[in-house]
C-alpha positions in Angstrom: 247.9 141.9 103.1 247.1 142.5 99.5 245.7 139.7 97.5 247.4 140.3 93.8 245.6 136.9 92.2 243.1 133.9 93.1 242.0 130.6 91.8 241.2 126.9 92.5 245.2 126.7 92.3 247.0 129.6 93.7 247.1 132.5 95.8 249.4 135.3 94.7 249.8 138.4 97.8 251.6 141.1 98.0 253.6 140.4 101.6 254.3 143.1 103.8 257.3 143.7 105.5 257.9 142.5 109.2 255.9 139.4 108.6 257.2 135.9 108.7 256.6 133.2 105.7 256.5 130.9 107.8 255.7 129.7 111.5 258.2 130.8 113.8 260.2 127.7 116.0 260.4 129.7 119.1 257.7 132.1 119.2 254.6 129.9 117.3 252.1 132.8 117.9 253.7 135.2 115.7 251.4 135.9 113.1 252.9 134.2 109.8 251.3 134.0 105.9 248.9 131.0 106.5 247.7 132.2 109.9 246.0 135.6 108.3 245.6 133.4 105.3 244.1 130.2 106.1 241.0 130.9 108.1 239.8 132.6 104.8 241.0 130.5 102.0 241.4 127.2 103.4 244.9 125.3 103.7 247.5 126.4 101.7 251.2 125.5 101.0 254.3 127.7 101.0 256.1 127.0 97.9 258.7 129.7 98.2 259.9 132.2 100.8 260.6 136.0 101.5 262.5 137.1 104.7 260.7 138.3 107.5 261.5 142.1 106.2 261.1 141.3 102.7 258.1 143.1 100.9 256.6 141.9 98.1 255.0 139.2 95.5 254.8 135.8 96.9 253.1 132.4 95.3 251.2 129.9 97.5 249.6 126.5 96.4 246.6 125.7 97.4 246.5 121.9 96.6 249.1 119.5 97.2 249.0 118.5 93.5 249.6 122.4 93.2 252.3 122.3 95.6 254.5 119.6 93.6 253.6 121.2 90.4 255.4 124.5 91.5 258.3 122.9 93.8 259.6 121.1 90.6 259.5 124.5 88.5 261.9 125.8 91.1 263.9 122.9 91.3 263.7 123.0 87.7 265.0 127.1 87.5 261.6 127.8 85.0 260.4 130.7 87.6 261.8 133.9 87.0 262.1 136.3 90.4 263.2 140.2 90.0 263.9 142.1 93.1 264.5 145.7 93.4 266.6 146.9 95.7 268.3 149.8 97.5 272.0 149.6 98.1 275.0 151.7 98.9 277.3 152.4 96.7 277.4 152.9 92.7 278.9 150.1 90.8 281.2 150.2 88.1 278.5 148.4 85.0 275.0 149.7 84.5 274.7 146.0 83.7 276.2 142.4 85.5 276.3 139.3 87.0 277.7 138.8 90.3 279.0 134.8 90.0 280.4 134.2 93.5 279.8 130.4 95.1 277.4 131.0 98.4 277.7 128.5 101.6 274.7 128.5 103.4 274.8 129.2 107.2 278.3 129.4 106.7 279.1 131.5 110.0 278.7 132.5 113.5 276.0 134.7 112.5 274.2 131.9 110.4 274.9 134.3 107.1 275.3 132.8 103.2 278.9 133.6 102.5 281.3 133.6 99.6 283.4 130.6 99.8 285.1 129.1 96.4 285.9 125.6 98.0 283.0 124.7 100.0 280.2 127.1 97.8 277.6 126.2 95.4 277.6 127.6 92.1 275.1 130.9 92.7 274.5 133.9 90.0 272.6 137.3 90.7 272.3 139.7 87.7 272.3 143.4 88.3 270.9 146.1 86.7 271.5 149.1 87.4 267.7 151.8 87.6 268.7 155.2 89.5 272.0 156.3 91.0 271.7 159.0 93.5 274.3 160.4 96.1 276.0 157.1 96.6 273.1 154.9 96.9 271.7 153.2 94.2 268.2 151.7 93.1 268.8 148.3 91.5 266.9 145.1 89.6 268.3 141.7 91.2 267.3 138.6 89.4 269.0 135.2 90.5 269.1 132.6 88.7 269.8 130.5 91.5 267.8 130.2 95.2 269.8 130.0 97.9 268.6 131.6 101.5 269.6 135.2 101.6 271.6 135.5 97.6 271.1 138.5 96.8 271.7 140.1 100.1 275.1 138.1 100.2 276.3 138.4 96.8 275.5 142.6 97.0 277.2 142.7 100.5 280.5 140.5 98.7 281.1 143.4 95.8 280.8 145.6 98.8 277.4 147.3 98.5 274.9 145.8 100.8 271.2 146.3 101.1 270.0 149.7 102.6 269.1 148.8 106.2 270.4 145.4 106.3 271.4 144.9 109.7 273.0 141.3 108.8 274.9 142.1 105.6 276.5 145.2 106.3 279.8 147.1 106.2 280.5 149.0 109.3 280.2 152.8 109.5 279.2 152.4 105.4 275.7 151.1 106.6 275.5 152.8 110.2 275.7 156.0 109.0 274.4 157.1 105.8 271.5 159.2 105.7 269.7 157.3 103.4 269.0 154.7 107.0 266.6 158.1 108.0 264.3 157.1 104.9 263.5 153.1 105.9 263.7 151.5 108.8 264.3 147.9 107.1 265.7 146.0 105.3 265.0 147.9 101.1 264.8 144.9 99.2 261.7 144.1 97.7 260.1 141.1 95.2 258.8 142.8 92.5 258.2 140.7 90.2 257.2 136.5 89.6 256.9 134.8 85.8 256.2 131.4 85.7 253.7 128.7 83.9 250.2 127.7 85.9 250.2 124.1 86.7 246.8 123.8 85.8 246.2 126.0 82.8 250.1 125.7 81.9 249.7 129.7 80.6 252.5 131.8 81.2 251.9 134.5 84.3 254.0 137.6 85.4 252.5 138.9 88.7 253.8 142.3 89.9 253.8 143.7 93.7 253.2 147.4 94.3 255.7 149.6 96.6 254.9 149.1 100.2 255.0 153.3 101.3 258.6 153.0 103.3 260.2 151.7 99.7 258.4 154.2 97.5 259.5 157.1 100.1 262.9 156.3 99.6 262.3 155.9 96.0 261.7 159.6 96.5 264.3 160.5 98.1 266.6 159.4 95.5 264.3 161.1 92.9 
């Protein structure tokens, strides 16, 4: 696991896919982000989370102080969180929101789903990088946080993540050949801006291309 950033306050790392954020409720001994991290740096506190096949920049607190500091800046919307992604599909805009209300755990499958009576307000803006064949390389910031957003809002306008197994649209996802090039799920958090609780300076943190992303980056290149 790549360390991006360190001090008294925070760790910033660069997560690899296929690990969890946090402790699994079944299976406990999976490794997860503050077993590998904690025997080295001491406790630490999740602040935000990336699924399990996620890649990508993540913050942790190291302080409780720390902890509250950065909880109320999410709470608060004053982190800024870009994604890029691989989907199917070309959309219409180079540039746009998706603005579709998300219910959390809203099915059988425990997915976040598009429902305009019982949803939250949630907003994902798109922008479009590299079109290729069908599939297309995209920038996903939301401005809201809800469990699994971007996935769900890109799988509602009908072009899911590359190798999403949960959000995905039948023979669409199963059998492009783009699903030869990654074996997960191609989303991953490039990018984190927010103020330091303790120096209150403005950060941006970047997270380098795990190889699996970068070779399908190629392939579209």
């Amino acid at each position: 696991m790549e360390i991006i950033y360190e001090d008294e306050s925070i760790l910033v790392i660069n997560k690899p896919s296929g690990l969890l954020s946090i402790q699994d409720g079944y299976q406990a001994e999976l490794p997860h982000i503050k077993s590998i991290l904690e025997p080295k740096y001491g406790q630490c506190w999740i602040v935000h989370r990336l699924d399990k096949e996620t890649s990508g920049v993540l913050v942790l607190a190291r302080s409780q102080n720390t902890h509250r500091s950065l909880n109320d800046l999410f709470q608060n919307r004053q982190i800024k969180k870009m994604y890029h992604a691989v989907i199917y599909g070309t959309p219409a805009e180079s540039e746009f929101t998706i603005d579709l209300p998300l219910r959390m755990n809203g099915d059988r499958q425990h997915r976040t789903i598009v429902d305009f009576i019982s949803g939250k307000p949630a907003q994902t803006s798109i922008s479009v990088i590299k079109v290729q064949a069908g599939i297309s390389f995209v920038s996903a910031c939301p401005k809201t946080g809800y469990t699994h957003q971007i996935r769900s809002h890109l799988y509602a306008i009908g072009s899911p993540v590359v190798g999403d197994n949960l959000y995905r649209i039948g023979r669409l996802a199963a059998n492009s050949p783009i699903n030869d090039q990654i074996q997960r799920l191609a989303l991953h958090s490039y990018k984190i801006t927010f103020r330091h609780p303790a120096t209150h300076l403005d950060m941006t943190f970047t997270a380098g291309y795990p190889d699996d992303f970068s070779m399908v980056l190629s392939y579209l290149q």
